[in-house]
C-alpha positions in Angstrom: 34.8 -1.9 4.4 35.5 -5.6 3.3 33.0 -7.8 1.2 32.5 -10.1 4.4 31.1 -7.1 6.2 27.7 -7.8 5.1 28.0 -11.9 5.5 25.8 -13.7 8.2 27.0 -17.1 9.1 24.2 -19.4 9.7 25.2 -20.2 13.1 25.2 -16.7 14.0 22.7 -15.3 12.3 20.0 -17.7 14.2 20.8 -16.2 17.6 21.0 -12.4 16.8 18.1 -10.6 17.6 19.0 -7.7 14.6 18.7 -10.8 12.4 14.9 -11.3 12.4 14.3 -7.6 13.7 16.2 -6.0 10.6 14.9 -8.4 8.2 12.8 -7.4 5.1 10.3 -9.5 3.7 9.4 -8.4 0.2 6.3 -10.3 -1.8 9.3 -12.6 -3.7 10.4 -13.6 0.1 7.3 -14.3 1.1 6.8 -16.2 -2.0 9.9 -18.2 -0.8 8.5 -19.1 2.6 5.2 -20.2 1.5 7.4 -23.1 -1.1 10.2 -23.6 1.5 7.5 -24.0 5.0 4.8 -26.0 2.2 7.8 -28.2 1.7 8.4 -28.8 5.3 4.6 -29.2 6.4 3.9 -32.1 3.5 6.9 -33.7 4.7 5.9 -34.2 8.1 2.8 -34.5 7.1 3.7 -37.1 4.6 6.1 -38.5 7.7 8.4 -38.8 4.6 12.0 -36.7 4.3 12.7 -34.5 1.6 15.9 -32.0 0.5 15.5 -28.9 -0.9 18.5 -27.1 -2.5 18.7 -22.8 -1.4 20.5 -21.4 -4.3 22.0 -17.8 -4.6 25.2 -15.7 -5.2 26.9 -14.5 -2.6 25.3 -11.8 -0.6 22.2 -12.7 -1.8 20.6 -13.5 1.9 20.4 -17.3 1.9 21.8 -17.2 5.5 19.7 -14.8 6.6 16.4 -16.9 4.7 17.6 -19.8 6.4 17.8 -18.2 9.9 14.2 -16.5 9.9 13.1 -19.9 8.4 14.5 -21.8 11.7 13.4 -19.0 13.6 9.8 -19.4 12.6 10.1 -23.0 12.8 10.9 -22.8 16.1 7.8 -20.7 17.1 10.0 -17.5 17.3 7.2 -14.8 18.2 9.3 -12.0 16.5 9.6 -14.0 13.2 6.2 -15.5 13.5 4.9 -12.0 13.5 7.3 -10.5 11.2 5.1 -8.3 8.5 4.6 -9.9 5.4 5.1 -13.7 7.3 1.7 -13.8 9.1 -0.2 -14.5 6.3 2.3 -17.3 5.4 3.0 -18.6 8.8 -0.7 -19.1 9.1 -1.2 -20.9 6.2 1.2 -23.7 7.2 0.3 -24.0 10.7 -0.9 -27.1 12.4 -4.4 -27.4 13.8 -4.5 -25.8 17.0 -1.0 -23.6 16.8 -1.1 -20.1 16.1 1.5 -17.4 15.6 3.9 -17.0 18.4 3.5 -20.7 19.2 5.1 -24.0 18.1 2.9 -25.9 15.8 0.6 -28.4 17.9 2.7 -31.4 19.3 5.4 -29.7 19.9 6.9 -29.6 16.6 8.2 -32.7 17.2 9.2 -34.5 13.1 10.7 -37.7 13.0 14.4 -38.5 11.8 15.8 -38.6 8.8 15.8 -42.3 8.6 12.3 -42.5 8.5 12.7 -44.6 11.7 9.4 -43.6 13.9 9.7 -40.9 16.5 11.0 -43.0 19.8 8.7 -43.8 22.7 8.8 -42.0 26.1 
């Protein structure tokens, strides 16, 4: 057994099904998710772009944070229903959305830039 046993990397920890299925959420987690998707929703609420900075030591699960996080973002029934996110996940959602579903219009933010969301 090596120390990198236990180590998710990002991009594969957001397409394994253990990764959202074996995940614990404890009341500090939840804690976490309620800052971290509060961040997110004033944003785009805000149509403005903010950074957050996810610090930890290693092993600590900021890989695994970061992949339920995308996973609830992008309406992830699984992670939307997870036990101890429903609360959470409600509180954040759009008008309209509910759990299992993307937040109304799509989930659709603008870039980066701040550059408005282009025309189809």
């Amino acid at each position: 057994m090596h120390a990198g046993d236990f180590v998710l990397t990002l991009s594969k920890g957001v397409g394994e099904d253990s990764t959202i299925r074996d995940y614990v959420v404890t009341e500090q987690l939840a804690a976490c998710f309620d800052d971290a998707l509060g961040l997110i929703q004033s944003s785009v609420e805000g149509r403005t772009s903010r950074a957050a900075y996810l610090d930890g030591s290693f092993g600590s699960g900021k890989s695994h944070f970061m992949a339920v996080l995308h996973a609830v973002l992008r309406g992830d029934p699984e992670a939307r229903g997870k036990k101890g996110l429903v609360e959470v996940v409600a509180r954040h959602d759009t008008a309209g959305s509910a759990p299992g579903r993307p937040p109304a219009g799509g989930g659709r933010t603008r870039p980066a830039t701040g550059a408005p969301p282009a025309r189809r």
